[in-house]
N, C-alpha and C positions, 0 to 999 in steps of 0.2 A: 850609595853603591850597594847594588847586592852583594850577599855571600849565603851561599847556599850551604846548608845543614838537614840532619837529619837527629830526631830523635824516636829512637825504638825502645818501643815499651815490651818488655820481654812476657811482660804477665798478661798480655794480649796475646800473644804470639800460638798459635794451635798445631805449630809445623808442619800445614797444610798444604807447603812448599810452593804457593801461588804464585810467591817473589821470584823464586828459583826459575817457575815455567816462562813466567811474564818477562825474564831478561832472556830467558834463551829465544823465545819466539821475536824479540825485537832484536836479536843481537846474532844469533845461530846463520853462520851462510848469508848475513849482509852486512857487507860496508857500509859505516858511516864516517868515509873519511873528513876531514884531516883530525877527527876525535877518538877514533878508531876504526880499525879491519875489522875483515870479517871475524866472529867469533869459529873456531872449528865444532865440527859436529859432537865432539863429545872432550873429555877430558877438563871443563871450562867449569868452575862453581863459581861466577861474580859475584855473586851474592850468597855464601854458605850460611844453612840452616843446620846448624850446630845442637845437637842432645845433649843436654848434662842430667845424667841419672844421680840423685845424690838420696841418701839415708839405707834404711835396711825395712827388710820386711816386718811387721807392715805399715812402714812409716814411710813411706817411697816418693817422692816429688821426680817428675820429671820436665825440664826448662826447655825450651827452644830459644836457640840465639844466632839470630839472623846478622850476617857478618859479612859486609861490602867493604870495597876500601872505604876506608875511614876518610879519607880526603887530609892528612895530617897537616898541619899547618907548620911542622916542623917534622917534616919528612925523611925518614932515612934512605927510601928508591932513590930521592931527586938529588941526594948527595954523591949515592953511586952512578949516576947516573952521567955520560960524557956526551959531547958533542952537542949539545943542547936537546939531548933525546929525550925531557921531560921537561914540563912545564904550569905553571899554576895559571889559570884565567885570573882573572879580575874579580871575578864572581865564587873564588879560591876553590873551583877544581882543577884536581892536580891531574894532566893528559901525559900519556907515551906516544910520544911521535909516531905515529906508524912508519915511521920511513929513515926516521934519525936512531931508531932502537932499535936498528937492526942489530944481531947478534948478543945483545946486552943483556946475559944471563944475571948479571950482577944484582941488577935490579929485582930480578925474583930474590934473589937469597936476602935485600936485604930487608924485603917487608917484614917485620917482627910477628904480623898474624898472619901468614901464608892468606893474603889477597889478592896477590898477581900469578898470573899466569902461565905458562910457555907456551906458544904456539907453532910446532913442528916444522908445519907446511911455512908458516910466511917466516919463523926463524924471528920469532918478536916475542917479546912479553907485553903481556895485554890484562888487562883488568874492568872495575866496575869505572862508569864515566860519569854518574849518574845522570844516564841518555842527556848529557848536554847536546845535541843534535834536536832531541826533542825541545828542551830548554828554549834553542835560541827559534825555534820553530815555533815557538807561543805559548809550548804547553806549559805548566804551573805546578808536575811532577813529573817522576819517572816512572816507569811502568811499573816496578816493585810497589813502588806506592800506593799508584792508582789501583792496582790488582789485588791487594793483602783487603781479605774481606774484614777484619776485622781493627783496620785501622791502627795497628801495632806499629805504622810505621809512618810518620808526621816529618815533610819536607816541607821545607820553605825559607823565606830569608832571615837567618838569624838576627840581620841589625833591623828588620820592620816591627816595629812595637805592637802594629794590629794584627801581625801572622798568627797564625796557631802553635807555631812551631817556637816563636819568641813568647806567648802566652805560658803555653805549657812549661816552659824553660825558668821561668820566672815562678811560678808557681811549684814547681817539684824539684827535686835535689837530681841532676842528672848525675851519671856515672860517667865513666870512662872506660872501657875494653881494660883488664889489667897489661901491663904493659913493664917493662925493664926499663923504659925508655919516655921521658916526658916527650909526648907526639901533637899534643893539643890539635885532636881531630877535631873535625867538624861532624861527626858522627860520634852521637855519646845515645847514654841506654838510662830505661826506668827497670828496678825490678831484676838487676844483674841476679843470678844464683848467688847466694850468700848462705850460712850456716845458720841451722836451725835445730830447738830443741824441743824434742815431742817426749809425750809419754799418755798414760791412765791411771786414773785413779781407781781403786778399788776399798769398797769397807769390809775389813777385816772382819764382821761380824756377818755381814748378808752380801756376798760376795757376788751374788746374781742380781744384784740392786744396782743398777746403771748411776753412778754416782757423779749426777749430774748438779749444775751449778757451785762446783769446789772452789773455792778461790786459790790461785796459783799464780806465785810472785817470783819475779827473776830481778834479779840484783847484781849488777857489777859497779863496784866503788859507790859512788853516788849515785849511778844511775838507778832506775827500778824500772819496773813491767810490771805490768798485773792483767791477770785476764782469768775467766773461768770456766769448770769444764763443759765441755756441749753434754747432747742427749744420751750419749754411749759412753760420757765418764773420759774422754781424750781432749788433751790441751796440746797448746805449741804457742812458740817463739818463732818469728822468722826473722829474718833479714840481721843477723849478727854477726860481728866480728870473729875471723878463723883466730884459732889459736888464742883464744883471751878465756879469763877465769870468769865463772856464774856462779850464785849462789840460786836454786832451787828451793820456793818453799811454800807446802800445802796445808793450807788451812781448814777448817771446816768446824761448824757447832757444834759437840759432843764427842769428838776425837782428838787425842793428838797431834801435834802440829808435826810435821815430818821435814827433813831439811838435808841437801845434797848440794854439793859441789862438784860442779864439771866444768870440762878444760874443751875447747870445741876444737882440738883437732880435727874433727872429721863432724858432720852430722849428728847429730846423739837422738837417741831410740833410748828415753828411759825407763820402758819399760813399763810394767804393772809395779804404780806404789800403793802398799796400802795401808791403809789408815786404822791406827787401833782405838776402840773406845776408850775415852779419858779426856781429862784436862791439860 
């Protein structure tokens, strides 16, 4: 039995909004009943492409995180949801009746990622389907998919062992959207925004010397990192734990070894350290 998933790799993602065009142009002003109405002409993101701006000048990263329904497997809409005016296919997408959802605001409030809809005119909440219409039509994805030039976003069936989509799964640690609530989507992520820590080296003795190749070691409990500086003397950590303790520490032949502790509440920007001649 199929079940359709989706895994989006955010560090592909260019927020070139392709996804965004490609559902509205399939979806804007036509019906595709009984999986959904028409979308209306504005007010509708099925698919939000989300900015996360995260560190300080000039250390600055900025993410794009492209954000459909999740298709939850343990859904909170379909709990609010009365009269049989939600339902999951076989192939675990989860549909709004267009015709049993009438009035059932409830269901927007209780998506936990604002991914459902309101729609004024027909008085429904509406969301991403992932174009199941096209699905049972023959096609092999949704428009988002097919449309995203850079392949940030990988549909197919998660129980076929030869898909790309169970390839990639099996091979990389996917994520989850964070969430209050275990939802076990069928949409998960590569490359979520996570805390990272930068800095420069600099030698204290020739301070216009690009202090390149510095070894620089990060350490929490057991774990370690190592990595070292590029051609401008700047290093970084990505992809780490909010709110956990690092140890910082730069080595180099004929200087002092330097050594910092930080707590990643937020990004860290450490700045110009620099290195003094010695042992």
């Amino acid at each position: 039995m199929t079940r359709y998933g989706m895994i989006i790799d955010v560090n592909r993602c260019t927020g070139c909004f392709n996804c965004f065009l490609a559902c509205r142009d399939e979806h804007s002003g036509i019906d595709h009943r009984p999986t959904a109405a028409a979308q209306p002409a504005s007010g509708h993101n099925w698919i939000q492409v989300r900015e996360h701006e995260r560190g300080s000048f000039p250390k600055v990263k900025v993410s794009y995180v492209p954000v459909p329904c999740l298709q939850c497997a343990d859904a909170p809409c379909m709990k609010a949801a009365t009269g049989q005016a939600m339902y999951r296919r076989p192939d675990g997408i989860v549909v709004i009746d267009p015709e049993k959802a009438k009035g059932q605001r409830a269901i927007i409030d209780a998506c936990p990622h604002g991914a459902i809809f309101w729609n004024d005119q027909e008085n429904l909440p509406q969301k991403c389907t992932f174009c199941a219409h096209l699905l049972d039509a023959g096609w092999k994805e949704p428009r988002c998919a097919e449309a995203c030039p850079t392949k940030a976003i990988v549909f197919g069936d998660l129980d076929d062992p030869k898909s790309d989509i169970a390839k990639l799964g099996k091979t990389h640690r996917v994520e989850e959207l964070p969430s209050e609530e275990k939802l076990l989507p069928l949409v998960t992520y590569l490359g979520l925004p996570a805390r990272f820590i930068a800095g420069e080296i600099v030698f204290a003795d020739n301070p216009e010397e690009a202090a390149a190749g510095v070894k620089v070691t990060l350490s929490r409990g057991s774990e370690t990192w190592s990595t070292v500086t590029d051609g401008y003397g700047d290093f970084e950590f990505e992809g780490l734990s909010k709110d956990a303790d690092f140890t910082v520490r730069v080595a180099h032949a004929g200087y002092k070894p330097s050594e910092l502790r930080v707590k990643t509440q937020t990004d860290m920007n450490l700045g110009s350290i620099m290195l003094q001649r010695g042992r």
